[in-house]
LUMKOL-540205 format. One record per residue (C-alpha): residue in one letter; x, y negated, z negated. Coordinates in steps of 0.5 Angstrom, whole numbers, padded with zeros to 4 digits, always signed. Layout:
// LUMKOL-540205
aXYZ/...
// end
This chain:
// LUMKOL-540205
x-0047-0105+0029/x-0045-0099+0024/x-0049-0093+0023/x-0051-0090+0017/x-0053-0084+0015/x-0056-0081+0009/x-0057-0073+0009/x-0063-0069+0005/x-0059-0069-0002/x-0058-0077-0002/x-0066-0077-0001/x-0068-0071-0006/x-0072-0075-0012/x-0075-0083-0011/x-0068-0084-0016/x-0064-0082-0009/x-0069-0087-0004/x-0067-0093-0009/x-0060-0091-0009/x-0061-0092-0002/x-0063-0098-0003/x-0057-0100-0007/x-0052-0098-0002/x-0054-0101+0004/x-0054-0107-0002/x-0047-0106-0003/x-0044-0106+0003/x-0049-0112+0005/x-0050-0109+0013/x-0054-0112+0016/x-0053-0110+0023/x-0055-0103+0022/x-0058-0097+0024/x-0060-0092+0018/x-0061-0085+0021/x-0064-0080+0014/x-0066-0073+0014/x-0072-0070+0010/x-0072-0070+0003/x-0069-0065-0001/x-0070-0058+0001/x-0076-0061+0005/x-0074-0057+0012/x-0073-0051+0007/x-0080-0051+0005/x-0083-0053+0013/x-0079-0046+0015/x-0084-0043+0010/x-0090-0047+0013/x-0087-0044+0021/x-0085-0036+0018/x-0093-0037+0014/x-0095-0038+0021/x-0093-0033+0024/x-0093-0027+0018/x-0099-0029+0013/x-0103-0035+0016/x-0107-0036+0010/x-0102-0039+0007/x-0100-0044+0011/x-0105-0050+0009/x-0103-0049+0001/x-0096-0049+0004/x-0097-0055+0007/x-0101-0057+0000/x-0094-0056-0004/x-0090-0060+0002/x-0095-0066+0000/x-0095-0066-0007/x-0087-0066-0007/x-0088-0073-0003/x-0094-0076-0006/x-0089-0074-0013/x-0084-0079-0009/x-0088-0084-0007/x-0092-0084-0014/x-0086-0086-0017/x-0083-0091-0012/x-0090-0095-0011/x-0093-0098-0017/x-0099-0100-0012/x-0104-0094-0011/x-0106-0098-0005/x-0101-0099-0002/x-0100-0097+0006/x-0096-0091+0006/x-0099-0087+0002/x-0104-0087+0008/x-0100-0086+0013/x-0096-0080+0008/x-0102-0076+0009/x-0104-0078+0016/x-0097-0074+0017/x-0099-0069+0014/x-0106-0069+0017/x-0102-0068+0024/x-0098-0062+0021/x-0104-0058+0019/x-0107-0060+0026/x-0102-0058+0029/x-0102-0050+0026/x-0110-0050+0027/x-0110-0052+0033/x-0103-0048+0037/x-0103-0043+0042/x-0096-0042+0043/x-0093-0035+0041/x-0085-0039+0042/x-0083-0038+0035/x-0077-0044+0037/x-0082-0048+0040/x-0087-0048+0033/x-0081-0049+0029/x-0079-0055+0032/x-0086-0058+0031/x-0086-0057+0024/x-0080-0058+0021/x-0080-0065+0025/x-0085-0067+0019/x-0079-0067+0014/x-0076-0073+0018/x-0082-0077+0020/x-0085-0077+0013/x-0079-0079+0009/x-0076-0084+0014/x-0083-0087+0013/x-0082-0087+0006/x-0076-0090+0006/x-0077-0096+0011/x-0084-0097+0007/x-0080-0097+0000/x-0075-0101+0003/x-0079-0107+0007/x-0083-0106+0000/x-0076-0109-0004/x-0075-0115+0001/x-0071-0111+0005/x-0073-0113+0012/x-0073-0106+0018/x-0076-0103+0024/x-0079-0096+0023/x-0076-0093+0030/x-0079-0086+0032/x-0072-0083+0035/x-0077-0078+0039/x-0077-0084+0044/x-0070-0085+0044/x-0067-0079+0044/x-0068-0075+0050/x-0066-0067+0050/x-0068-0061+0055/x-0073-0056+0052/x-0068-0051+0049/x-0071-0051+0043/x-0067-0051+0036/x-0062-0053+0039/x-0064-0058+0045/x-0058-0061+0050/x-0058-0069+0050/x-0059-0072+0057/x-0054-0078+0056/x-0057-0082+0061/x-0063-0083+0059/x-0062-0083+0052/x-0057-0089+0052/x-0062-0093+0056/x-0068-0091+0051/x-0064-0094+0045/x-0060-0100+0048/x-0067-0102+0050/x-0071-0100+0043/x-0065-0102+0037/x-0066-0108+0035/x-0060-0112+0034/x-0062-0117+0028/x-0065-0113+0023/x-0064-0105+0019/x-0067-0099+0024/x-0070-0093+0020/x-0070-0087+0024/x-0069-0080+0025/x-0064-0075+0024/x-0064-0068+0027/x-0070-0069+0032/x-0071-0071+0039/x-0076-0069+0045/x-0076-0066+0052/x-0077-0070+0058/x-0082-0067+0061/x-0087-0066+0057/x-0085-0070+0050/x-0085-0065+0045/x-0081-0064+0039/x-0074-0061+0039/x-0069-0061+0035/x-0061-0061+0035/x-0059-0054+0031/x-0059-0055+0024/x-0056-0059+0020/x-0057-0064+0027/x-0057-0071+0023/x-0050-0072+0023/x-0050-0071+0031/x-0055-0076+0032/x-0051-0081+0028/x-0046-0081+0033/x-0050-0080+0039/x-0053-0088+0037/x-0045-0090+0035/x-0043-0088+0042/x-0050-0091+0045/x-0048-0098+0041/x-0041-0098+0041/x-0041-0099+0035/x-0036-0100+0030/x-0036-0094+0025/x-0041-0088+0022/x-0041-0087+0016/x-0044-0080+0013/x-0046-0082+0006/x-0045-0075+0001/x-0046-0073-0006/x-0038-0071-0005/x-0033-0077-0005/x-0031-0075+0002/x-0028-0069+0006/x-0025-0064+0001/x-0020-0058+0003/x-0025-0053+0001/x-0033-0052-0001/x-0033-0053-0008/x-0038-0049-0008/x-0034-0042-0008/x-0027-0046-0009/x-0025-0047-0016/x-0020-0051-0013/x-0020-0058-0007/x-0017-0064-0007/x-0020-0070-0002/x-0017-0070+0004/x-0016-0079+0005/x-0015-0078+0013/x-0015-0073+0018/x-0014-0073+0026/x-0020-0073+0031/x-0017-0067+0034/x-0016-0064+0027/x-0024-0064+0025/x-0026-0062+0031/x-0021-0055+0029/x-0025-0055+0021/x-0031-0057+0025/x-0031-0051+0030/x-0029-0047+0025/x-0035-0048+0021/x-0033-0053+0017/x-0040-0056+0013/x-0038-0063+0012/x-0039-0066+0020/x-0043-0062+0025/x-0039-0059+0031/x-0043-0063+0035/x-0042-0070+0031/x-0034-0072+0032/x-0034-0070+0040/x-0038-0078+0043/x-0034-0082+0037/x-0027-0080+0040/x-0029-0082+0046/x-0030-0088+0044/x-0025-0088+0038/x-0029-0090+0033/x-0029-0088+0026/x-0032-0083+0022/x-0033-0084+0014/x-0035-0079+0008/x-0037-0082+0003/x-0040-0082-0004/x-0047-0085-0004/x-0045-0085-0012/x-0039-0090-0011/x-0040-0093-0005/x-0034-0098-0006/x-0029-0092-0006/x-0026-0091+0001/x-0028-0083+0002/x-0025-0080+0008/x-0023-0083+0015/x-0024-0079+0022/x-0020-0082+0027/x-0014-0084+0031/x-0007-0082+0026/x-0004-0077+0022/x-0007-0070+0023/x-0008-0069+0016/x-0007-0073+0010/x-0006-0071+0005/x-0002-0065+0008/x-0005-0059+0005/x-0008-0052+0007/x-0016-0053+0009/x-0021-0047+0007/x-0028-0045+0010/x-0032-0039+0009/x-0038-0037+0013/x-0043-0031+0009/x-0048-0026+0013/x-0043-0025+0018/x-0043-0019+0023/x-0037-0016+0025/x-0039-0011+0032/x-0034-0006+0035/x-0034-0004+0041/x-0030+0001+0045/x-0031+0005+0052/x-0036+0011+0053/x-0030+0014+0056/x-0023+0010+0053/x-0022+0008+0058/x-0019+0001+0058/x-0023-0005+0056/x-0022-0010+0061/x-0026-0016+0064/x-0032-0014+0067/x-0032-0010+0060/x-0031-0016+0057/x-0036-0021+0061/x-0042-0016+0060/x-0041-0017+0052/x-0040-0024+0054/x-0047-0025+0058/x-0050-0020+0052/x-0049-0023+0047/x-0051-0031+0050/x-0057-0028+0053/x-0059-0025+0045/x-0056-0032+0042/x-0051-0030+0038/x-0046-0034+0036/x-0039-0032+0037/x-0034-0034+0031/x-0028-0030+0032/x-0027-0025+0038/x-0021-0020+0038/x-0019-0014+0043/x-0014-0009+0045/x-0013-0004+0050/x-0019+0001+0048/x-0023-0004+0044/x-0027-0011+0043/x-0030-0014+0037/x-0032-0020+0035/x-0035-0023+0029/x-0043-0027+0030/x-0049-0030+0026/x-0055-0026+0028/x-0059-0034+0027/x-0066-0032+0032/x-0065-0025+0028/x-0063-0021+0034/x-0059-0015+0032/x-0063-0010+0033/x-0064-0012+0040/x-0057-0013+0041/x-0054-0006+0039/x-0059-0003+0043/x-0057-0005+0050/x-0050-0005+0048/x-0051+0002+0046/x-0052+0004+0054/x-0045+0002+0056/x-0040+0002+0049/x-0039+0006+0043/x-0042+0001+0038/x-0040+0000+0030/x-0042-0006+0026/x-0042-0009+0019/x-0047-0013+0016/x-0047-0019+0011/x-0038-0018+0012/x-0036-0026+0010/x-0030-0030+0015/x-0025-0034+0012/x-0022-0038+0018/x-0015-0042+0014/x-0011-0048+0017/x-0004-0049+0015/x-0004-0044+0011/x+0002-0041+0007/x+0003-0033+0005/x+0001-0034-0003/x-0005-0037-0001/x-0007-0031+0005/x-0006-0026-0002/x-0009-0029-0007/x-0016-0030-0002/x-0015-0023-0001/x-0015-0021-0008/x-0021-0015-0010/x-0023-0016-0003/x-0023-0011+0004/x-0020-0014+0009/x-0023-0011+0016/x-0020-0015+0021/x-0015-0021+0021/x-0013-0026+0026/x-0007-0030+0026/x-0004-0036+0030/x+0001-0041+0029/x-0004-0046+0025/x-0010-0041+0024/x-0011-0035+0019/x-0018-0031+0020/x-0019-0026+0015/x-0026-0022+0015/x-0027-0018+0009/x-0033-0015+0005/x-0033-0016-0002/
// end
């Protein structure tokens, strides 16, 4: 058994399905399971429909207008039978979704976002498993909401490993491709839609690999593997051939964008290999996860995080802060859910760098306020370095105010502002 999984990019136009189609042909895998995300920027558009529905309700259903037609272009162009089944259930998909913002009483703004963006994932593995049967492709449509079983910590549900592995070592069938779902699960309870934190795909991938025992995972990118840096705001990377376990955990921890923090974690377990690739060249080797040299080739590894906040506290009396100071910021920022990227203290201050992901910032520095003197930066952006060297360090910092910089025997942190 191997498990595939293709991300939004690689299933953004009917151009992209049907390339899909071409890799699982290329690699001539039979013994499958093909984990996809929505198509394109479909959970972007979703996030819209969730914001509609609590900001400007009349917009909601032309909203969920533009998230059909974006599928019914797909579908159009990928089934030349009108008639064809899954145009029905297409739209049945998003009869559901309407149903659901009509008919919901919950004010929980996670909650709803876990039932809508969901859509994106259900209609595009529809679509694909349709096109795919449609092109003597034989699979099965799984719904991974009946395997995946998680707590309800909406947006960013905890697996219940029991359960879930029973659920698919018994609904994965071994004789033929499985289409499901990246990202989405259920609560136990009451069976309502979770999700795993975004960009939650890559996770769920490894969660089946684990489950399966499978031989390898194979991430399917519009990049020929794991670069050293995000071209996107790197003019300069270079592909990275191998790289350790313990090594991706670091560049994931970090904030590393190719693999999901939660993604390398069940397949070192169970050593099992993780491979980048292009969905472009599917013959080409990309990147290896797994046992072996830390890095290969051995160079310095980038990862920038924008929007950051950078908060500084100290004591109302300057006096020392000391582990109870430090324990009440610590139980403050997990009870507004922040997530801690770089913590740094001295004897009379403590500042850390956070994402202000569920927008409460406001609420934060109010409670704050009540015990520390509170300064704060907004829209600052953390450079974290591995096995860097000094030129690199000043060239990174060029036209830039550095704030804050951390410095360890394999790791350099650096927040600016530009």
């Amino acid at each position: 058994m191997k498990v595939f999984k293709f991300g939004g990019a690689s299933v953004k136009d009917a151009k992209g399905v049907k390339n899909l189609l071409s890799v699982i042909n290329t690699t001539e895998e039979k013994n499958l399971v093909v984990i996809v995300s929505a198509m394109g920027k479909m959970t972007n558009a979703l996030e819209k429909v969730v914001d509609f529905y609590f900001s400007d309700p009349v917009e909601v259903k032309a909203q969920i207008a533009l998230v059909y037609d974006f599928h019914f272009q797909i579908i159009s162009e990928l089934f030349e039978n009108t008639s064809h089944p899954v145009f029905n259930k297409t739209l049945k998909l998003i009869n559901e979704l309407q149903l659901f913002v009509e008919n919901n009483k919950s004010k929980d703004h996670a909650f709803v976002y876990d039932q809508v963006v969901s859509f994106g994932e259900l209609i595009s593995t529809t679509i694909i498993s349709e096109y795919l049967s449609e092109n003597n492709c034989n699979n099965s449509f799984l719904d991974v909401r009946n395997c995946i079983k998680t707590n309800s910590n909406y947006r960013d549900a905890l697996v219940d490993w029991e359960s879930t592995q029973k659920n698919i070592l018994k609904k994965v069938t071994k004789t033929e491709i499985t289409i499901t779902q990246g990202f989405i699960a259920s609560e136990s309870t009451h069976n309502f839609t979770t999700t795993l934190g975004r960009e939650g795909s890559d996770y769920t991938a490894a969660i089946f690999a684990y489950c399966l025992n499978a031989q390898s995972v194979t991430i399917w990118k519009d990049v020929p593997g794991v670069l050293n840096a995000d071209p996107r705001h790197f003019k300069k990377t270079q592909l990275l051939h191998h790289i350790s376990y313990r090594e991706a955990i670091e560049l994931a921890f970090y904030g590393a964008t190719v693999i999901h923090p939660k993604t390398l974690q069940p397949l070192q377990r169970k050593e099992i290999p993780l491979f980048v690739k292009s969905f472009y060249n599917p013959e080409e080797a990309g990147t290896c996860v797994g046992k072996g040299v830390t890095l290969d080739p051995s160079i310095s590894c980038f990862i920038l995080k924008k929007n950051q906040i950078l908060i500084s506290l100290s004591s109302l009396d300057f006096s020392f802060m000391m582990e109870d100071n430090i324990a009440d910021v610590f139980k403050l920022l997990h009870q507004f859910k922040m997530k801690v990227n770089l913590i740094q203290n001295s004897a009379i201050s403590f500042s850390v760098c956070v994402d202000n992901k569920y927008d409460k910032l406001d609420e934060l520095l109010s409670r704050l306020r009540e015990t520390f003197l509170v300064s704060w930066n907004e829209n600052v952006t953390l450079y974290t370095v591995r096995h860097s060297n000094a030129s690199e360090i000043k060239d990174l910092l060029k036209g830039k105010e550095m704030l804050l910089k951390q410095e360890s025997r394999e790791t350099v942190q650096l927040i600016v502002k530009d």
